[in-house]
Structure formats: C-alpha cells, structure tokens
C-alpha positions as YAML, in Angstrom:
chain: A
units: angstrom
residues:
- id: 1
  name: UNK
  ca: [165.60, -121.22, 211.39]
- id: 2
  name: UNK
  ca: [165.68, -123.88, 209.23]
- id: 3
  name: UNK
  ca: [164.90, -123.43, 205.17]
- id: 4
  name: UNK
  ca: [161.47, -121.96, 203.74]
- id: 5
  name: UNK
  ca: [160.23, -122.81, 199.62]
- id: 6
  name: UNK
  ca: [158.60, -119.57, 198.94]
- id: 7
  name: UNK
  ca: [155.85, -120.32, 196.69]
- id: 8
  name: UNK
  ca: [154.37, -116.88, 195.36]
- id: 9
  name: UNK
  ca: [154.60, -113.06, 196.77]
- id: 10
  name: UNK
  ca: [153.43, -109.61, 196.14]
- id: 11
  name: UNK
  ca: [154.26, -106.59, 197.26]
- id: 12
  name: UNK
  ca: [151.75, -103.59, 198.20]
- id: 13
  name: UNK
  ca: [149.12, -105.13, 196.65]
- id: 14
  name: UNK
  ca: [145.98, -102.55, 196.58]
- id: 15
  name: UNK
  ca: [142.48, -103.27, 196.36]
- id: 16
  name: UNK
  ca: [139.63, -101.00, 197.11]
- id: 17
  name: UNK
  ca: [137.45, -100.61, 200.22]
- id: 18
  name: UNK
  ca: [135.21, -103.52, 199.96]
- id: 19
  name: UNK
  ca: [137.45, -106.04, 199.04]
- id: 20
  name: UNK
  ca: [136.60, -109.64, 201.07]
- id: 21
  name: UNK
  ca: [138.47, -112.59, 200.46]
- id: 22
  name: UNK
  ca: [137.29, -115.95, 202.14]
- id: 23
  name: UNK
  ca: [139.10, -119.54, 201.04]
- id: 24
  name: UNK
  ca: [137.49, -122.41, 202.91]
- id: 25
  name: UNK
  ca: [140.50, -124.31, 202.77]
- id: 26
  name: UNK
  ca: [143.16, -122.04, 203.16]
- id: 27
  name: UNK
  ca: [145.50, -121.24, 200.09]
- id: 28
  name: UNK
  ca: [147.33, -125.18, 200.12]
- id: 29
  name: UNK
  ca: [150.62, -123.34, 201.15]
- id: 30
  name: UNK
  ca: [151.42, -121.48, 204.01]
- id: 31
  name: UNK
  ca: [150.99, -117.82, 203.94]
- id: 32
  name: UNK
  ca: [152.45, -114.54, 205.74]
- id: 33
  name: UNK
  ca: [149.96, -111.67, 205.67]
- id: 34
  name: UNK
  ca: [151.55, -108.10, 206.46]
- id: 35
  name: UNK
  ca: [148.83, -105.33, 206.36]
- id: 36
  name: UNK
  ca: [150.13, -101.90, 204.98]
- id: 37
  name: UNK
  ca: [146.49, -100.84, 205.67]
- id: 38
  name: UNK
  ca: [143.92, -101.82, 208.62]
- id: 39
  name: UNK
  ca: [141.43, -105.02, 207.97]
- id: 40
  name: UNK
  ca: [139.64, -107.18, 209.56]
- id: 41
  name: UNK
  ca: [139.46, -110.70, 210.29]
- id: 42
  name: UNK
  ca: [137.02, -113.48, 210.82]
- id: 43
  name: UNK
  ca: [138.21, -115.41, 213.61]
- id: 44
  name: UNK
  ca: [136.00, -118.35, 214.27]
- id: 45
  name: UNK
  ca: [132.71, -116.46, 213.53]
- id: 46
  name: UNK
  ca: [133.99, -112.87, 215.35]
- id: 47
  name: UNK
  ca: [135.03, -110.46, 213.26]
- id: 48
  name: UNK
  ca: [138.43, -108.10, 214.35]
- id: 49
  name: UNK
  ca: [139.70, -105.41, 213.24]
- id: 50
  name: UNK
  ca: [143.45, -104.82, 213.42]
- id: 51
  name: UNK
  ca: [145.44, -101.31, 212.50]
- id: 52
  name: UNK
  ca: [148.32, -101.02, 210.16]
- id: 53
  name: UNK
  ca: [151.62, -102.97, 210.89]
- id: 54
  name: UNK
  ca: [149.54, -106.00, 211.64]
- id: 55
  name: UNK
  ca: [151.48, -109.50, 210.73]
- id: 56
  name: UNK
  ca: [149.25, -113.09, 210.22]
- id: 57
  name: UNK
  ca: [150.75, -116.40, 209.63]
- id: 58
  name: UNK
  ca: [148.28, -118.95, 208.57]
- id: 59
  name: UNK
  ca: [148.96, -122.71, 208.39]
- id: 60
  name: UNK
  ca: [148.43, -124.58, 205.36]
- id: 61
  name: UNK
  ca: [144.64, -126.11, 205.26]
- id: 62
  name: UNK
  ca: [143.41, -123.21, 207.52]
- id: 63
  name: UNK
  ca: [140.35, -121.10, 206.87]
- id: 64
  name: UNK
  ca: [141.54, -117.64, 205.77]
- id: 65
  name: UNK
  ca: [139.00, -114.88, 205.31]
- id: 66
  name: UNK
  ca: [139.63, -110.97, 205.83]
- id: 67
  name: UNK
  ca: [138.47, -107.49, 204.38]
- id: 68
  name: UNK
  ca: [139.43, -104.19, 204.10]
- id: 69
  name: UNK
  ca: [137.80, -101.79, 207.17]
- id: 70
  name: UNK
  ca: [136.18, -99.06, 205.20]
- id: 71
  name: UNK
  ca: [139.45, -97.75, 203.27]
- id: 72
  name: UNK
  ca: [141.35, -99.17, 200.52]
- id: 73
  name: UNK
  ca: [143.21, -102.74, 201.29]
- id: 74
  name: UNK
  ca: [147.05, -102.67, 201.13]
- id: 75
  name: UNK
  ca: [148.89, -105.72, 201.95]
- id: 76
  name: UNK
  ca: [152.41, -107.31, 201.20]
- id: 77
  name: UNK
  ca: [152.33, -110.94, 201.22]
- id: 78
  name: UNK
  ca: [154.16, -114.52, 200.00]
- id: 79
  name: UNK
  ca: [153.25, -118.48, 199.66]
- id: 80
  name: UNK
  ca: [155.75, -120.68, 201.19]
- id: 81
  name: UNK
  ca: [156.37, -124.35, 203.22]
- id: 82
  name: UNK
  ca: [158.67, -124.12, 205.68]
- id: 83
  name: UNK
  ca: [160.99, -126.96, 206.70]
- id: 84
  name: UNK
  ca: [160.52, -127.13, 210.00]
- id: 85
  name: UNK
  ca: [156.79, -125.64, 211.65]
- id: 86
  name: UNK
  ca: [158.60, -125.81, 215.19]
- id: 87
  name: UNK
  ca: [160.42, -123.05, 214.12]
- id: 88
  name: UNK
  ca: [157.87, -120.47, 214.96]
- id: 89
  name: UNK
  ca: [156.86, -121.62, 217.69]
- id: 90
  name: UNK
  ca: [160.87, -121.32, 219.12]
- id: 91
  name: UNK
  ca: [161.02, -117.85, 217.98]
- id: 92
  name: UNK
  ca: [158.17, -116.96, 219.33]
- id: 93
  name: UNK
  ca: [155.73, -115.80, 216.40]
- id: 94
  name: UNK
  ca: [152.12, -116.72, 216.51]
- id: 95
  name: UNK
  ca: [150.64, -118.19, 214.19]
- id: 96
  name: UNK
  ca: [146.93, -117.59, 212.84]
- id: 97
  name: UNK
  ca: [146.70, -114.87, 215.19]
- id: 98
  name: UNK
  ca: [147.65, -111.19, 213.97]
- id: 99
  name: UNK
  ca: [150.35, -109.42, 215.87]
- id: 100
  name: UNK
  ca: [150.81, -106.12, 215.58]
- id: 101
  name: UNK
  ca: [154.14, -104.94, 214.87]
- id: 102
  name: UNK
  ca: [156.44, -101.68, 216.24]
- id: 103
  name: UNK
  ca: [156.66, -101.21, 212.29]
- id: 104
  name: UNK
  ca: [155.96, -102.89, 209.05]
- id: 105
  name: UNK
  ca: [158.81, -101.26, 207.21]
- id: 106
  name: UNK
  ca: [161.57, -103.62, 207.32]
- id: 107
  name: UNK
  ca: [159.72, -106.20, 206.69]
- id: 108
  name: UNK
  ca: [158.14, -104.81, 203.64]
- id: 109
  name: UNK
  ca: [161.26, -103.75, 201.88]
- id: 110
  name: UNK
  ca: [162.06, -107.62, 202.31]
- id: 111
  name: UNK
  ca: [158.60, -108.83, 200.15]
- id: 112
  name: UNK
  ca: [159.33, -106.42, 197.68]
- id: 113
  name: UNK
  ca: [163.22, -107.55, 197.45]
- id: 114
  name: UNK
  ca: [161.45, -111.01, 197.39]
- id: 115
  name: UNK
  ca: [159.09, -110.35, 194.77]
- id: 116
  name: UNK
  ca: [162.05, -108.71, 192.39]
- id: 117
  name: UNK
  ca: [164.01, -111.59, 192.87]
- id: 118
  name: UNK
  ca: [160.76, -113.95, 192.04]
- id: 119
  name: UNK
  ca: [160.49, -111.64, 188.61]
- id: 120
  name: UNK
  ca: [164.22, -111.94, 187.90]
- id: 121
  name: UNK
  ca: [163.91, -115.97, 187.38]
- id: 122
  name: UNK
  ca: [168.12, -116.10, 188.49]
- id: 123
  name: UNK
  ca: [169.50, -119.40, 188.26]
- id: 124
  name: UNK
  ca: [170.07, -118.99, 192.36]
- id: 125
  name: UNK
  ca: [167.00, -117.63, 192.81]
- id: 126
  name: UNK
  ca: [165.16, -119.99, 195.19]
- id: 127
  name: UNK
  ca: [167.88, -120.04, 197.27]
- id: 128
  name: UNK
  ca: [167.97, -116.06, 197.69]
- id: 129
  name: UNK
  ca: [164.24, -116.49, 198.63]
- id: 130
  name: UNK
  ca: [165.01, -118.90, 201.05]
- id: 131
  name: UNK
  ca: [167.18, -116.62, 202.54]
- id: 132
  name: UNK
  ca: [165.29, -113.15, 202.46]
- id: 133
  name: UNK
  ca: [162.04, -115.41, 203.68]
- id: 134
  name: UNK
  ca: [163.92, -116.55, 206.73]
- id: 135
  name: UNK
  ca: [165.31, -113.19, 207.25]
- id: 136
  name: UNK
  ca: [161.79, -112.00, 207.11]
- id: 137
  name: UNK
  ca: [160.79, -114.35, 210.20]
- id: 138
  name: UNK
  ca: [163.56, -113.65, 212.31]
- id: 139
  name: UNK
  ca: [163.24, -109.97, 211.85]
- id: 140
  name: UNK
  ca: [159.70, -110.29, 212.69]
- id: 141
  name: UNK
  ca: [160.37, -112.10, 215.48]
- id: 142
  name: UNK
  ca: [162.55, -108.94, 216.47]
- id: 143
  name: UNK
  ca: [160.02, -106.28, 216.26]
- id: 144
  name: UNK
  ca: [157.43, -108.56, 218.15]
- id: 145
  name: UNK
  ca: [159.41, -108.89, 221.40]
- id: 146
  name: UNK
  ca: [161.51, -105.54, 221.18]
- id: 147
  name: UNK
  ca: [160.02, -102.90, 223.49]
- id: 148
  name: UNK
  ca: [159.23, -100.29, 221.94]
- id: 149
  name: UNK
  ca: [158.00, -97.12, 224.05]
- id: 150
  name: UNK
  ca: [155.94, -94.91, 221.46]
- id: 151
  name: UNK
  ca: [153.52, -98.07, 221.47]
- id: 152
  name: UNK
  ca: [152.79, -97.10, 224.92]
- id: 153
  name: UNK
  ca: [152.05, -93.34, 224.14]
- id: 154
  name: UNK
  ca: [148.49, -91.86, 224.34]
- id: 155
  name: UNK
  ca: [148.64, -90.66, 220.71]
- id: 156
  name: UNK
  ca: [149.75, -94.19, 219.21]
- id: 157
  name: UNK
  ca: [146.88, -95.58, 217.98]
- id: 158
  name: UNK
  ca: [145.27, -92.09, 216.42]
- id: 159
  name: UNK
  ca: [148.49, -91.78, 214.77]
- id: 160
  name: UNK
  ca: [148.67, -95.19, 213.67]
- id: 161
  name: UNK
  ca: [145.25, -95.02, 211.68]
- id: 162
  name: UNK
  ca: [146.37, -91.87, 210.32]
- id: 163
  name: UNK
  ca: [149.46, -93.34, 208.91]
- id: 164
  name: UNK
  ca: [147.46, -96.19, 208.01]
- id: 165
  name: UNK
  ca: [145.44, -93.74, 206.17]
- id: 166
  name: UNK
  ca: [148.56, -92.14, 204.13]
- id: 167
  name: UNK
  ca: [149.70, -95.65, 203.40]
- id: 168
  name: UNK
  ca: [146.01, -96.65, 201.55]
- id: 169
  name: UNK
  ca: [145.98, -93.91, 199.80]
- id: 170
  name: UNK
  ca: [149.09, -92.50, 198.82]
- id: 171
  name: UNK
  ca: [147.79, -90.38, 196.03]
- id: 172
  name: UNK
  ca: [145.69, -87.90, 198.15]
- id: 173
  name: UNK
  ca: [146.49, -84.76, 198.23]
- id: 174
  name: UNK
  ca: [147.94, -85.08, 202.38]
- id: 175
  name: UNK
  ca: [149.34, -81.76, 204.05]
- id: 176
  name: UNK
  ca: [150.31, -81.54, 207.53]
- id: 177
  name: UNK
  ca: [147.76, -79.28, 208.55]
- id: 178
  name: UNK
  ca: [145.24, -81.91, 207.10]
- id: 179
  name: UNK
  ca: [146.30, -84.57, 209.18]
- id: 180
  name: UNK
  ca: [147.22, -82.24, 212.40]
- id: 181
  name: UNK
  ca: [143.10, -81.85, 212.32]
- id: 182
  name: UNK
  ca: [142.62, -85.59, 212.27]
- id: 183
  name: UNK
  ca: [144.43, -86.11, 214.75]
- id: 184
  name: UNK
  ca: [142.98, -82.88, 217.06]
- id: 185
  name: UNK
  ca: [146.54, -81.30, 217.66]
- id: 186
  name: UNK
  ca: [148.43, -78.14, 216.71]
- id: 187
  name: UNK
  ca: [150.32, -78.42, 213.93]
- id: 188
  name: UNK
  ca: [153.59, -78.00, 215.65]
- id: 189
  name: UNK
  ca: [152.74, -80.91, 218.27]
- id: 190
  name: UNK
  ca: [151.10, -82.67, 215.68]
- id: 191
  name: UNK
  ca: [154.50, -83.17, 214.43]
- id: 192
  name: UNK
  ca: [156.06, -83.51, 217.08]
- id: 193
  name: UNK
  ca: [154.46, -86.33, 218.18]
- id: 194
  name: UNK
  ca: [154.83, -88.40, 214.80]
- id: 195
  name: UNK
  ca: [158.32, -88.41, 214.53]
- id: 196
  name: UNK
  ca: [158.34, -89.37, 218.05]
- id: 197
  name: UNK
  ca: [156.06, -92.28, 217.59]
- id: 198
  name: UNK
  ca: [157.47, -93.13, 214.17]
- id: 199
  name: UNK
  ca: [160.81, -91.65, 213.52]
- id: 200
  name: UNK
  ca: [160.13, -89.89, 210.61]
- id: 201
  name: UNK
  ca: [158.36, -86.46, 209.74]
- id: 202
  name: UNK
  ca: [154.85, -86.66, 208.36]
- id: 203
  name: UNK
  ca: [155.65, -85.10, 205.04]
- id: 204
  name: UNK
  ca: [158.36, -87.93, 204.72]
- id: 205
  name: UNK
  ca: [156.29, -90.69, 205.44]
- id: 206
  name: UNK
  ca: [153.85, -89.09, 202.88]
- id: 207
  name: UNK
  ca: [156.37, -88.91, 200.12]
- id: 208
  name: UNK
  ca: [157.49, -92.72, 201.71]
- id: 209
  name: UNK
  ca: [154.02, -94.11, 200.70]
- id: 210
  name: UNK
  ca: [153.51, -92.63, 197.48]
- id: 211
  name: UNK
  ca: [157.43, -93.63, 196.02]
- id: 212
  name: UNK
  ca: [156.57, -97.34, 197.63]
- id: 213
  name: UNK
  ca: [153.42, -97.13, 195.55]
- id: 214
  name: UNK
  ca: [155.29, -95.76, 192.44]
- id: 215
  name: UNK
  ca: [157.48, -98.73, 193.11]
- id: 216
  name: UNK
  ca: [154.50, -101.34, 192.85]
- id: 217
  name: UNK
  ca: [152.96, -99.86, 189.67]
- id: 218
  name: UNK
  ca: [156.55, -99.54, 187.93]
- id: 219
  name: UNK
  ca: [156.92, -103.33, 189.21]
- id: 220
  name: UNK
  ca: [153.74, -104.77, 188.10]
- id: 221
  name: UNK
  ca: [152.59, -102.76, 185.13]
- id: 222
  name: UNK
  ca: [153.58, -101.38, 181.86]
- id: 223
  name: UNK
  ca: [152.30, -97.72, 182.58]
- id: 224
  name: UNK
  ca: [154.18, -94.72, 181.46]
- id: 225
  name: UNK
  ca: [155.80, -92.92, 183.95]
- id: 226
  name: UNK
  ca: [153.56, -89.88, 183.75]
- id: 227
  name: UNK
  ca: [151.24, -92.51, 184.37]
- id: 228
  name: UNK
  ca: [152.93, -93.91, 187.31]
- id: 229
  name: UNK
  ca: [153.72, -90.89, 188.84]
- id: 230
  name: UNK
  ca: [149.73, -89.29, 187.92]
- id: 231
  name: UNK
  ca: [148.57, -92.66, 190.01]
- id: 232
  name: UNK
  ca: [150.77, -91.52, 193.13]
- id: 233
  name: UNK
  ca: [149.46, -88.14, 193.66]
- id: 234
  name: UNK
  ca: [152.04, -86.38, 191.50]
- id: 235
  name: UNK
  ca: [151.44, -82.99, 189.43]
- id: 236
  name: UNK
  ca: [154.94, -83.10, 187.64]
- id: 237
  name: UNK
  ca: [156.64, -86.46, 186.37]
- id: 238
  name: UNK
  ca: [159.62, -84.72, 186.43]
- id: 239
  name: UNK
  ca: [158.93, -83.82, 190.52]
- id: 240
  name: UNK
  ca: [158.29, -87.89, 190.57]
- id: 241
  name: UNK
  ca: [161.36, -88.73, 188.83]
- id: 242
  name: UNK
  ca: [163.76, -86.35, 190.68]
- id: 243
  name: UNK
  ca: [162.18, -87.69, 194.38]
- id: 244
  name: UNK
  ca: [162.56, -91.16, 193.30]
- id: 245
  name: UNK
  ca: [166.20, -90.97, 191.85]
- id: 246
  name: UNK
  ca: [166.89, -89.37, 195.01]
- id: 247
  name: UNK
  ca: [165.15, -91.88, 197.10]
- id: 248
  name: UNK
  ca: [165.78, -95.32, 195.46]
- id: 249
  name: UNK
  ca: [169.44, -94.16, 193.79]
- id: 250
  name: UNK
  ca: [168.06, -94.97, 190.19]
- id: 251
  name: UNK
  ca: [165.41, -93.53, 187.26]
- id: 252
  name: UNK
  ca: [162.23, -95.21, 187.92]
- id: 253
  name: UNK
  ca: [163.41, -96.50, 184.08]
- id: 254
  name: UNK
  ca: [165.85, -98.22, 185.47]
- id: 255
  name: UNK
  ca: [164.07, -99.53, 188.56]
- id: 256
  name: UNK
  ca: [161.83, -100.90, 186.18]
- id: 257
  name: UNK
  ca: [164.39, -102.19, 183.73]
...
C-alpha cells in the first residue's frame, strides 16, 4: 500500500444519544470511520443501522451523514489522502459501505497511537502517521477476510450490542449478573459464551472500556485525575490509578505527560 497524508484524527470521541452529523459535501479529505458504539447511516435516502466494530471509508466529495442509535456515540476516526485510491480496492476494503469487523480493537489502539503522535508535533511525525495509517488499512483488510467462527454463533449479535453497550458507556455501574439478564442466560453461560465470542471475560472488557475512556479524557482534557477517574465509573482514584499503571505500564500522570 502505497503512502497516506493523514490530515486530522481522534480517538474515542463521545457524544451523546442524539448526536446527527450530515456534511453535504463530504469532509474535503478522505475519512475512516470506526464505530466503538452502534449508529446508523443514511445511505441514499435509507437509513441502516450497524452494531459495534463497524468500519466506513468515505471518498473525498461524498455525502456523509450518520447518528447515534438511541445510546451514546463513540467513534475513533482520522482525515487523510491516500496516494494511490486503487489501493483499496486491491486489498479488498469497501469503500462507503460499512463493514463490520471480527473486532475493532487493533485498530483502535492504532488511532489513538495516531492521535498521540499528531499531539507530539515530532519532527518525523508525518511520516510515523503514514506508517501507522497504512498499517491501519492493511490490518483492516485482515480482520475483514479472516474467518472468524464466533461471528457465526447464535449469541453473536446479542453479545455484540451488549458490548457495544459497555463500550458507550463505560462509567455505568456494569456487573456480570447485569448483563447475564440482558442477554437471557445464566450467569455461568453468560460468561462462558463472551469469552468465547470475544476472548476476554466480561469484567475485563468492562474495566477495558472504562481505562480506554480514562485514556481519552487524560488525552484531550486538563481534568484532575479524580476527575478522570469520577468520569469512568470509578469510586477510588487510587483504584483508577493502580488498574491503569497496571494496564498501560505508566501513572495516568505520565500517560498524560
């Protein structure tokens, strides 16, 4: 894949449940959409809504409108021109159609390395963006056309909303019992089934969404970190600061530094 001029990105940008955004004329760039939440899109008049893990690619002068679908928005995204349009096309990623992914993950951690390095203003920094953007692509690219057998499983798409769900809103209060009901299992088989589909325990992925969120706020705003960690569903700073030292290696006073 040949180079890509990243423009502008954010990572786990949040708005609430009826945020609508609609440009005419698409953004004058490029832009790769990665929902951390489910939305909806307008798609030549039809509306359609798309789950959590859900990838768009729109061309540069195209009509871009989508909302949130009745929970809070969440979405990691960046601005860019690449060199060479062809390129998705030979790896196979559609374009201005949304693709739902085996997992959104990887490809987040990527926009939020991107958008550090954007912040850091380093003398080789459009070059490291070149490269994390294209690494971005091909790894999407990866999880599109990898098989992937939970997909396939009857419990997929509950569990997918639900996760969707913790991912939204980090800051609730989730237990396992909580979401076992949601999904209309045991408790037991309720986790069972979402490490199966998801490789990861449901208490993890809970404690997953709220540090990713800690790691936004610390990012993107001067709060305390009382603050921060009050915003991601945190009693005790101190509980916040000893999960994300373990977690990210580092104080969230350092992450932020």
């Amino acid at each position: 894949m040949e180079s890509i001029r990243v423009i502008r990105t954010g990572s786990r940008y949040t708005h609430s449940s009826d945020f609508h955004l609609t440009r005419e004329h698409g953004s004058g760039d490029w832009l790769a959409l990665l929902l951390l939440s489910s939305a909806e899109f307008n798609r030549q008049g039809s509306w359609q809504k798309v789950p959590q893990h859900t990838l768009m690619i729109y061309r540069q002068g195209t009509r871009q409108e989508y909302k949130a679908a009745g929970v809070r928005f969440c979405n990691d995204w960046f601005h860019f021109f690449p060199r060479r349009p062809a390129d998705f096309e030979e790896l196979g990623l559609p374009v201005e159609e949304p693709v739902l992914l085996s997992d959104s993950q990887p490809l987040s951690r990527l926009v939020q390395q991107m958008a550090s390095e954007q912040l850091a203003g380093r003398e080789r920094g459009e070059e490291i963006l070149d490269h994390y953007a294209r690494l971005f692509f091909l790894t999407a690219a990866d999880l599109i056309h990898r098989r992937d057998p939970a997909r396939s499983h009857p419990y997929y798409p509950i569990l997918s909303e639900i996760r969707a769900e913790i991912r939204s809103s980090p800051a609730s209060q989730w237990t396992v019992p909580q979401l076992a009901a949601m999904a209309g299992v045991s408790v037991d088989y309720f986790q069972h089934l979402y490490r199966a589909c998801f490789g990861v325990s449901p208490a993890a992925d809970v404690i997953a969404a709220r540090l990713d969120y800690g790691c936004y706020l610390l990012r993107t705003t001067d709060l305390p970190v009382w603050r921060v960690a009050e915003l991601c569903g945190y009693h005790s700073d101190v509980h916040f600061m000893r999960q994300f030292r373990r977690t990210m290696g580092m104080t969230p006073t350092q992450y932020r530094g």
